[in-house]
MARPABA-657425 format. One record per residue: x, y, z of N, C-alpha, C in turn. Coordinates in steps of 0.02 Angstrom, whole numbers, padded with zeros to 5 digits, always signed. Example, Ala and Ser with C-alpha at 12.3 -4.5 7.8 and 13.67 -1.06 7.14 Angstrom:
+00660-00284+00390+00615-00225+00390+00660-00165+00390+00642-00112+00354+00684-00053+00357+00645+00002+00394
END
This chain:
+00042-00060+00000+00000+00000+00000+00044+00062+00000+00010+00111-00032+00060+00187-00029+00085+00206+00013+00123+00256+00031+00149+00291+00118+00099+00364+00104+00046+00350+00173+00035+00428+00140+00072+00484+00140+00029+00564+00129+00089+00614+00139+00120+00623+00199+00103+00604+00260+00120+00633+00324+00167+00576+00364+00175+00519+00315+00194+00467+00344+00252+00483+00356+00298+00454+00406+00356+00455+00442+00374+00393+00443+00458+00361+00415+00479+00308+00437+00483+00276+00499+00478+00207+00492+00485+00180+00550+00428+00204+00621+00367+00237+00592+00336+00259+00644+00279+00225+00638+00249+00200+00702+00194+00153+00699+00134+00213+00729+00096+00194+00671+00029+00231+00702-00020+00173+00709-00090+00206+00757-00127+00190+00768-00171+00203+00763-00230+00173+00720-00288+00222+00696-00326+00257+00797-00348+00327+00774-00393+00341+00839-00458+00324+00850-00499+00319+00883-00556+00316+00891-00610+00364+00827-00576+00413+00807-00624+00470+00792-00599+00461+00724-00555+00398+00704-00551+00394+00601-00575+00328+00595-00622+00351+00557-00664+00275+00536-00663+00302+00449-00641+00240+00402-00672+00232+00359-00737+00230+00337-00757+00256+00272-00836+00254+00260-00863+00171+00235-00917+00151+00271-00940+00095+00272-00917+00059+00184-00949+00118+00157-00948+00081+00096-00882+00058+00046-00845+00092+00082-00766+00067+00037-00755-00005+00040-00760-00058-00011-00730-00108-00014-00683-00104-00092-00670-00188-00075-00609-00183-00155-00625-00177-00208-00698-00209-00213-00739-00218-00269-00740-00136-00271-00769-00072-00243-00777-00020-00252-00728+00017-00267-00663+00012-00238-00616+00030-00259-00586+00001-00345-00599-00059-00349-00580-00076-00414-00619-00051-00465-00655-00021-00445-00710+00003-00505-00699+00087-00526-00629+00104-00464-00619+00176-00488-00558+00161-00553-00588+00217-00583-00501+00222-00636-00432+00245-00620-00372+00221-00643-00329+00209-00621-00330+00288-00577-00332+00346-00593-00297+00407-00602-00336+00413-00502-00412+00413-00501-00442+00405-00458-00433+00359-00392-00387+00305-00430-00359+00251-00368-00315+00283-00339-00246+00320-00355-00193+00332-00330-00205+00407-00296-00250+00448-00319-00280+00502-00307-00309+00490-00218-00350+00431-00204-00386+00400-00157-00315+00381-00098-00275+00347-00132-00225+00307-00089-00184+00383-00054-00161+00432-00086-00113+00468-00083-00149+00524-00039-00213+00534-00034-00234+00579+00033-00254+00531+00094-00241+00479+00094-00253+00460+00157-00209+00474+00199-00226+00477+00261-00177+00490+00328-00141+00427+00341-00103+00427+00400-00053+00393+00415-00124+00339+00456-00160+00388+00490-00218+00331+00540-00255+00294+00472-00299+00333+00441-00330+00291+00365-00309+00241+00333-00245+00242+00331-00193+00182+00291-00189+00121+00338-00163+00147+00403-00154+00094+00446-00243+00055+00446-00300+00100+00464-00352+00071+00459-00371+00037+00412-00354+00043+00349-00357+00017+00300-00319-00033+00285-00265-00065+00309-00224-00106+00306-00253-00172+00319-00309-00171+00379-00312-00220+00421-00385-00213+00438-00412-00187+00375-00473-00174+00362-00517-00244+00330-00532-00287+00375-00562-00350+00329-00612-00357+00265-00650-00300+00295-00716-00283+00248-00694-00230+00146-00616-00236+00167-00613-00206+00124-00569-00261+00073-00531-00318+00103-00508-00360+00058-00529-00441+00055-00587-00431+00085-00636-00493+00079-00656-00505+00039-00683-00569+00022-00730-00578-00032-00796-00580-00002-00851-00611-00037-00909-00578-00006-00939-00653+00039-00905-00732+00033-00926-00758+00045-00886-00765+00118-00834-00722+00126-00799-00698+00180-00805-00671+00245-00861-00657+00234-00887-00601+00288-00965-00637+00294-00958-00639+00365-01016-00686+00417-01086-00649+00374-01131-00711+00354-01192-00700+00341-01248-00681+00400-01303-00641+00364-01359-00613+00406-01392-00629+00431-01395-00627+00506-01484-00677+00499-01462-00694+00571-01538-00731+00605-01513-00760+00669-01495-00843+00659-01426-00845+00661-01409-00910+00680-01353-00939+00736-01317-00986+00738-01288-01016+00791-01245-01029+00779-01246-01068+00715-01167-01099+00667-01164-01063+00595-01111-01033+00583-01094-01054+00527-01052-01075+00499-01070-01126+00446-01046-01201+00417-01010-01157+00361-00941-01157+00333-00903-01122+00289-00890-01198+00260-00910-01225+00213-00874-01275+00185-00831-01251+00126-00772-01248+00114-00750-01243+00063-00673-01268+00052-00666-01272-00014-00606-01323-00029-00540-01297+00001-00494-01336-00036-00421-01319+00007-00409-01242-00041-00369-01203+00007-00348-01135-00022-00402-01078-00020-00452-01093+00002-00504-01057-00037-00497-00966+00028-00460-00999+00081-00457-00948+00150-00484-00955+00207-00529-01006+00205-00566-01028+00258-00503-01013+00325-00443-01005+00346-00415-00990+00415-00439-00935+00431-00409-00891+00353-00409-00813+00363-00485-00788+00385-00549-00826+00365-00596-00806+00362-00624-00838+00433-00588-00867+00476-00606-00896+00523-00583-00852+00579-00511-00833+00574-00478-00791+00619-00497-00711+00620-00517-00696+00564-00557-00613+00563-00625-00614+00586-00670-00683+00577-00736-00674+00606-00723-00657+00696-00664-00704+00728-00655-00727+00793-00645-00636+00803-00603-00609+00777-00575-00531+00799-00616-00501+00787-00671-00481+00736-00719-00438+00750-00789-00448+00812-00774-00533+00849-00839-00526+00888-00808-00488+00934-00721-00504+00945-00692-00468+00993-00703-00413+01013-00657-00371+00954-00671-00304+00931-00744-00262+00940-00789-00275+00912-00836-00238+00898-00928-00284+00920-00907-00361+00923-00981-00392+00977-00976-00408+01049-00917-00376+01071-00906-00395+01126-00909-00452+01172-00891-00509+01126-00869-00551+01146-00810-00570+01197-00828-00604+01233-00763-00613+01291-00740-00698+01300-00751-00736+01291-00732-00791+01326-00736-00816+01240-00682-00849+01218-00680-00874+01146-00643-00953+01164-00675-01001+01126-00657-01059+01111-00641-01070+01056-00575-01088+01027-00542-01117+00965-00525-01199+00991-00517-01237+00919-00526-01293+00928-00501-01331+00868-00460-01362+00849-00440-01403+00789-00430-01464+00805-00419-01510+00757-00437-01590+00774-00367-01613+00802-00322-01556+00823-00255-01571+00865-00239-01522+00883-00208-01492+00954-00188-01462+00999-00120-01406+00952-00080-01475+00898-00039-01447+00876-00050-01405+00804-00116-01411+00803-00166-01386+00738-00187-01333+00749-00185-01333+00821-00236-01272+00856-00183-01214+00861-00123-01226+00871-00068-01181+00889-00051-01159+00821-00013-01202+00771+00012-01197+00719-00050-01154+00672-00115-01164+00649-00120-01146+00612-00167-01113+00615-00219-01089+00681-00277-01049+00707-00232-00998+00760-00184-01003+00773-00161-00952+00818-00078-00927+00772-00063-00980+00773+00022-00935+00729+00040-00947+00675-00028-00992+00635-00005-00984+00569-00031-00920+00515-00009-00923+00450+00012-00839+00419-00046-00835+00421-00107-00850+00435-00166-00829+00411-00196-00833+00500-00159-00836+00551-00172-00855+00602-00201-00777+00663-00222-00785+00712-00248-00726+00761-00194-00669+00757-00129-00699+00784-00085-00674+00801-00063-00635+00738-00075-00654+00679-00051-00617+00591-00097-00591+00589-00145-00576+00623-00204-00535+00562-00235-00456+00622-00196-00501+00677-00245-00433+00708-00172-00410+00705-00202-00324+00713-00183-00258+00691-00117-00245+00772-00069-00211+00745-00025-00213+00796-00053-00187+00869-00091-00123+00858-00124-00099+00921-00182-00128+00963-00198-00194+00939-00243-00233+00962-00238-00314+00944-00179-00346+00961-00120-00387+00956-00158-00437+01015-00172-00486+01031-00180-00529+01085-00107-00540+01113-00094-00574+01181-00064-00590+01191-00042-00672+01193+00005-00695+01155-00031-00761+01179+00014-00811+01234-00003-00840+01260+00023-00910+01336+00041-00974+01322+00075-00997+01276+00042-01058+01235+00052-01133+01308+00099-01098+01362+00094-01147+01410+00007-01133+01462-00017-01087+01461-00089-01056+01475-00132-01078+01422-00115-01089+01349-00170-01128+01298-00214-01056+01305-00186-00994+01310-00234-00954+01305-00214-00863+01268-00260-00826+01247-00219-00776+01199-00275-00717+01235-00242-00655+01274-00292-00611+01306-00283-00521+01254-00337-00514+01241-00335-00449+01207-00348-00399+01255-00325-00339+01224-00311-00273+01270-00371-00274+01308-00427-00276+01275-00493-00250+01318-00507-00310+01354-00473-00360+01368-00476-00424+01428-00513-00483+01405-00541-00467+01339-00563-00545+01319-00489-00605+01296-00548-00658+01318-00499-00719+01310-00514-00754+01270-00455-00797+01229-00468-00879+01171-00427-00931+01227-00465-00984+01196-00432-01041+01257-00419-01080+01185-00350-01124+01191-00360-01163+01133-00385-01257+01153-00396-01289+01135-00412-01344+01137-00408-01401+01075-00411-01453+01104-00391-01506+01048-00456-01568+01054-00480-01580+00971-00515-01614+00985-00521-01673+00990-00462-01696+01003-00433-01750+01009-00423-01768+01088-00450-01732+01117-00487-01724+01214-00532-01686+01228-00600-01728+01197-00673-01674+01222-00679-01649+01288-00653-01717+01338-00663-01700+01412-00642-01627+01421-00595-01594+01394-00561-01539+01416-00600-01489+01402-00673-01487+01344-00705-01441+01329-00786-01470+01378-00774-01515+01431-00834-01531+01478-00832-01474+01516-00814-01436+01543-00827-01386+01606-00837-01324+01577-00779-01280+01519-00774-01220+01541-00854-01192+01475-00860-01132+01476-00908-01093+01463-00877-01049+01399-00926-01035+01340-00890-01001+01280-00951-00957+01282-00935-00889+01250-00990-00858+01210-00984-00849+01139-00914-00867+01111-00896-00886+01040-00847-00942+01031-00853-00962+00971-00806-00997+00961-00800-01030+00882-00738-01052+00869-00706-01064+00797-00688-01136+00803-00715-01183+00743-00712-01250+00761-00666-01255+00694-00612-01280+00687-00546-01288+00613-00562-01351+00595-00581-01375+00525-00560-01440+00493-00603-01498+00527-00669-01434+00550-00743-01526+00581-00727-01581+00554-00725-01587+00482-00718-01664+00471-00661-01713+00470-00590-01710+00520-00535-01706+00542-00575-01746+00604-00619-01714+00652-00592-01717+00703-00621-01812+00708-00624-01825+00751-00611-01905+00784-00642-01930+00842-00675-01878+00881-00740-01882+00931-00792-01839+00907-00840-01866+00901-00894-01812+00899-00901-01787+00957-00913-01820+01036-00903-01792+01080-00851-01720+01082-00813-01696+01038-00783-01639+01061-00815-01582+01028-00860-01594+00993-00899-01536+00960-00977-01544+01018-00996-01603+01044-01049-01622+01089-01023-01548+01134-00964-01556+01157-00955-01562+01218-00941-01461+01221-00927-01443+01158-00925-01387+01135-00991-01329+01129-01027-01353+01093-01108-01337+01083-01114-01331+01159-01122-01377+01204-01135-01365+01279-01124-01311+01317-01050-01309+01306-01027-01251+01352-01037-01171+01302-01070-01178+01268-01076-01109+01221-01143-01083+01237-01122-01065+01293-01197-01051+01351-01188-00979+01346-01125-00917+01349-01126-00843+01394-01147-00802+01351-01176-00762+01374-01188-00694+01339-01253-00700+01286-01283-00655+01274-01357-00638+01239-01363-00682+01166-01300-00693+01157-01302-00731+01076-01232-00750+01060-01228-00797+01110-01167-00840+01073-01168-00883+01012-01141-00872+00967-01115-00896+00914-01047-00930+00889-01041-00980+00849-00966-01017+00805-00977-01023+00753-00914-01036+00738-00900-01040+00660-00846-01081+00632-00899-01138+00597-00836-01184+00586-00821-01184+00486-00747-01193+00497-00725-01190+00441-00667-01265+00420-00712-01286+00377-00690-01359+00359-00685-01384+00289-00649-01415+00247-00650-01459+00214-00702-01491+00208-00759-01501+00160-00808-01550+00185-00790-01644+00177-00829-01675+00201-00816-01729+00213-00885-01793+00229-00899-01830+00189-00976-01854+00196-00960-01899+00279-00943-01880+00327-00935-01911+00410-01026-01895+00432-01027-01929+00476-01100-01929+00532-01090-01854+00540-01049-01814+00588-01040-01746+00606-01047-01720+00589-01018-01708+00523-01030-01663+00460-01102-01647+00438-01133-01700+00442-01181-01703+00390-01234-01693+00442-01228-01711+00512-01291-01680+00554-01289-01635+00568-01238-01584+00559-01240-01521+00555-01256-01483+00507-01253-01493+00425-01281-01485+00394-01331-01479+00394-01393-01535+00423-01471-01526+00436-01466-01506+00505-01457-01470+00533-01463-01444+00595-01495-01385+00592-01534-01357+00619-01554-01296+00617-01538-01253+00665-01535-01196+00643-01465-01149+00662-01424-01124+00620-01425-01189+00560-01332-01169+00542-01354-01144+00478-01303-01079+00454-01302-01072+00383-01244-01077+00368-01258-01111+00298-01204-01144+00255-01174-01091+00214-01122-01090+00198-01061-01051+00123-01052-01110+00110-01054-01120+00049-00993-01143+00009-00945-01099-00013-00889-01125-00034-00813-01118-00096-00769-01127-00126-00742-01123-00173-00706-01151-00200-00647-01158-00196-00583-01180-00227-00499-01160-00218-00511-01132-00277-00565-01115-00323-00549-01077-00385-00556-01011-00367-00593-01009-00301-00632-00919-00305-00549-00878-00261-00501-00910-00245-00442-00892-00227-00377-00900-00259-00377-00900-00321-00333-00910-00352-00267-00853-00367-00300-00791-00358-00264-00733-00370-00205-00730-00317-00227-00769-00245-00197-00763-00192-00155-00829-00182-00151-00889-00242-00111-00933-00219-00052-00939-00279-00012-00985-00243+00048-01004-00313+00035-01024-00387+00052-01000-00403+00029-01021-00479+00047-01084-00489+00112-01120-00473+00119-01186-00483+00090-01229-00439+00066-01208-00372+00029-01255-00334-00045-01273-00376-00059-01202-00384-00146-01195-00398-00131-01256-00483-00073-01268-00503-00078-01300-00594-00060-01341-00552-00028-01381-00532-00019-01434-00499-00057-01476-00464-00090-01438-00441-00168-01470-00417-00210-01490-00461-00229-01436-00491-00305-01444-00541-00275-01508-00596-00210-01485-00598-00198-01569-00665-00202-01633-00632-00178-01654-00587-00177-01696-00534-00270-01728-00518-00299-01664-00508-00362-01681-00443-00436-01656-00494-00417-01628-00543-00482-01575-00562-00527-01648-00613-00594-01639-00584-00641-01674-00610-00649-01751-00579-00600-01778-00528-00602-01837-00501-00655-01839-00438-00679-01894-00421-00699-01878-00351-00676-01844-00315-00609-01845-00280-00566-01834-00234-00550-01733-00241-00545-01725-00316-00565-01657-00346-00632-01625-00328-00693-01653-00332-00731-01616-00296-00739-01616-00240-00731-01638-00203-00726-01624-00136-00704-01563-00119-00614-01588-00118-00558-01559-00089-00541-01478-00129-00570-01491-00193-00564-01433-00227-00660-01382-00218-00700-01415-00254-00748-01380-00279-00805-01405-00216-00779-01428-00141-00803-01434-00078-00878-01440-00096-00891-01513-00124-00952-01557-00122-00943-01600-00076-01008-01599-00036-01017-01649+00011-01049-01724-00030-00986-01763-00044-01022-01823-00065-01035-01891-00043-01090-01899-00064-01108-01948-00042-01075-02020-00059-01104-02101-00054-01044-02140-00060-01057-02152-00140-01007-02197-00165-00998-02198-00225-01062-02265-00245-01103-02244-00293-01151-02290-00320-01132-02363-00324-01158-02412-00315-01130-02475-00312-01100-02508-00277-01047-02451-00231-01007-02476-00161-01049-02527-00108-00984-02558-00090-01036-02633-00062-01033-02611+00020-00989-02560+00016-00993-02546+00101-00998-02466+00103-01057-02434+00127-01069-02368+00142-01042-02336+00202-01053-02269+00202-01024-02223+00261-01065-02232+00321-01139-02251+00308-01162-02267+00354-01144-02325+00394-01135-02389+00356-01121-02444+00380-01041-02451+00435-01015-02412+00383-00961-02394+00434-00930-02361+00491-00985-02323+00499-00996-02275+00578-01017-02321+00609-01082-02348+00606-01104-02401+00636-01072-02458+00663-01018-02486+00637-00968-02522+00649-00897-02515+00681-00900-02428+00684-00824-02399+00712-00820-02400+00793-00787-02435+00813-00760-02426+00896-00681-02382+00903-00698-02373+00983-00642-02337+00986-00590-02360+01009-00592-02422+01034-00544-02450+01062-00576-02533+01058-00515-02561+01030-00537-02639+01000-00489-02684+01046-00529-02764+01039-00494-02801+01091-00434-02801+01081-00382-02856+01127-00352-02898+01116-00348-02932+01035-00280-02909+00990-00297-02955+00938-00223-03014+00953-00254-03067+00908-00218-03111+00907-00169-03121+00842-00181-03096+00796-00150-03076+00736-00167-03032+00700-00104-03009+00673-00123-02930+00627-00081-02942+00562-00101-02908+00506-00067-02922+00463-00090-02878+00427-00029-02844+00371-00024-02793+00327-00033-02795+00267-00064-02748+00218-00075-02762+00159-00041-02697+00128+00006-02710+00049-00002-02641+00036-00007-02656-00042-00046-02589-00074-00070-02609-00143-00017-02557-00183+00030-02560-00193+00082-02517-00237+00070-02486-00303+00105-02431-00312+00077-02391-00376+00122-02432-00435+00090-02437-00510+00151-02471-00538+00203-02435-00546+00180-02373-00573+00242-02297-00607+00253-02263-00555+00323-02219-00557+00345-02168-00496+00343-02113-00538+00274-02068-00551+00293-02008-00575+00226-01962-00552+00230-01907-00569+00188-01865-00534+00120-01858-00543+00087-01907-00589+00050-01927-00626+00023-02010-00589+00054-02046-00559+00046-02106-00531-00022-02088-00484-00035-02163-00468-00074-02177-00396-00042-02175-00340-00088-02162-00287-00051-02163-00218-00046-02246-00225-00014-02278-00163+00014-02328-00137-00052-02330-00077-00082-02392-00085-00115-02415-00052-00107-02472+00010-00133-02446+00084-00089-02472+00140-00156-02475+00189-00167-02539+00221-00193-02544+00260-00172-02607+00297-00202-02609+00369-00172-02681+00436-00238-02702+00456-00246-02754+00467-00306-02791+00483-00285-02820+00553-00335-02837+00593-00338-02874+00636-00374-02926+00684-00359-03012+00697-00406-03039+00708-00396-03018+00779-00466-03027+00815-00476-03021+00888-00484-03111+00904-00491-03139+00972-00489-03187+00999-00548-03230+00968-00609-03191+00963-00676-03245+00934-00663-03214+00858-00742-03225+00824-00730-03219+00760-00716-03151+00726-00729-03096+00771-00725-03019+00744-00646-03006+00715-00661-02967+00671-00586-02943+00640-00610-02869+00631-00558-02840+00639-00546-02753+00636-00484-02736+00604-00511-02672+00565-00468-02639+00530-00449-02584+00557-00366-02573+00571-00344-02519+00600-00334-02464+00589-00354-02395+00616-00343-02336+00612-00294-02321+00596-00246-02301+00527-00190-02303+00512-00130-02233+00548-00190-02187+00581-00127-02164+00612-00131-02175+00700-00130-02224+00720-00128-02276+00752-00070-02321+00776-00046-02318+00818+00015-02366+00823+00009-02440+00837+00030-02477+00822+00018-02538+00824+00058-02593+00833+00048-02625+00892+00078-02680+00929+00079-02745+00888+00135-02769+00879+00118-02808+00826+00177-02889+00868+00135-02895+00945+00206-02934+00952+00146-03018+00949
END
């Protein structure tokens, strides 16, 4: 962005209370001025305007970016990989801060080390997006990040619901729902999202045809976004974004992960998603033998199949189970 005229090196300003941008400036509005009019716009702003503008969400959002209207409870952001879903997760969390006065915030990813890395310090994370003069602090041995005006995020992993049994949210950000591995930790979440006149979350996920997923979907409460990794393209690598789409575009695995369809199982399949929830435990006996299978790609090139790997296991009577592959496994 420009330096305006009054700007001074190395000097950090802070927008004041009394400079607000006009509601209506976004990018789309700005892109619609001509060039002469753009730089005209950039070059009288103040040193506070610019900074406000920097870290102005509403002005470099897209439109499926910014929390929809209406009274609800959840909203369900499904959209593919790239598409921004962090960024759009971590600016909703700072404006309840900021401006709904929100105080007690629950974040949550389907690992503790998910929750740190990429909802709190990754580039699209709390700590990157809010504005220097209103910076959280964060504890990561406290699992907790406190902003100037005294609200708190607690982080959590959903990979230990118990830990979200007691405390109390009036918001909260759920990363990568169809990841996680208890439903109990979203149970256990919804519960404590008891404080304040209208607590609200917002989860932002990959979709994924799981039980969780999809009862949240019909849940009422929730409004849905979809998006794409196409509607973000301006903002990613050019060789990632070609690398992908040649690889993934038009396959099953492509709509999903790319064009974030919730699909259902494949026609003809002899074993459904249902059948297989139904059948999933969390902890299996005693086995008596285990044994490995792996289905190998023929070609090594970038163009190949993955390598196919799974471990079976008999238990003592007639049941046999198939193991959770990231899972460790005793194999004596």
């Amino acid at each position: 962005m420009p330096q305006s005229k009054t700007h001074s090196p190395g000097q950090m300003v802070s927008p004041s209370t009394s400079v607000e941008l006009q509601p209506r400036l976004t990018q789309s509005w700005f892109d619609s001025l001509p060039v002469k009019k753009r730089n005209q716009f950039l070059s009288n702003l103040t040193d506070a305007e610019a900074a406000n503008l920097e870290y102005r969400w509403s002005w470099w959002a897209r439109s499926k970016q910014i929390a929809p209207l209406g009274d609800w409870t959840t909203w369900l952001l499904l959209a593919g990989r790239g598409f921004g879903k962090t960024r759009t997760g971590a600016e909703w969390v700072r404006d309840q801060v900021e401006n709904c006065g929100k105080r007690r915030v629950a974040l949550v990813a389907a690992t503790a080390a998910d929750t740190r890395d990429v909802m709190v310090e990754g580039e699209s994370g709390l700590l990157e997006i809010c504005p220097p003069w209103n910076r959280p602090k964060y504890e990561p041995s406290k699992r907790r990040l406190t902003w100037p005006n005294g609200a708190l995020a607690t982080t959590y992993s959903a990979d230990e619901p118990k830990r979200l049994r007691g405390p109390s949210h009036d918001c909260a950000w759920a990363d990568e729902l169809a990841a996680w591995r208890y439903d109990e930790a979203w149970d256990n979440l919804m519960l404590g999202l008891r404080l304040g006149t209208d607590p609200r979350a917002i989860v932002t996920t990959t979709p994924k045809p799981n039980k969780l997923v999809k009862s949240l979907v019909a849940e009422e409460g929730t409004v849905i976004v979809k998006g794409t990794t196409y509607e973000n393209r301006q903002n990613l690598a050019e060789r990632f974004f070609d690398k992908i789409i040649r690889r993934y575009e038009g396959t099953r695995l492509g709509r999903q992960e790319l064009d974030a369809e919730l699909l259902d199982d494949r026609p003809g399949a002899l074993w459904n998603s249902v059948m297989l929830e139904d059948l999933r435990v969390k902890q299996h006996p005693e086995l008596v033998r285990i044994v490995g299978a792996i289905d190998p790609a023929i070609s090594n090139n970038e163009g190949s199949d993955e390598h196919g790997i799974i471990f079976g296991g008999k238990a003592a009577g007639k049941d046999g189970h198939l193991l959770h592959p990231g899972r460790s496994i005793d194999a004596r």
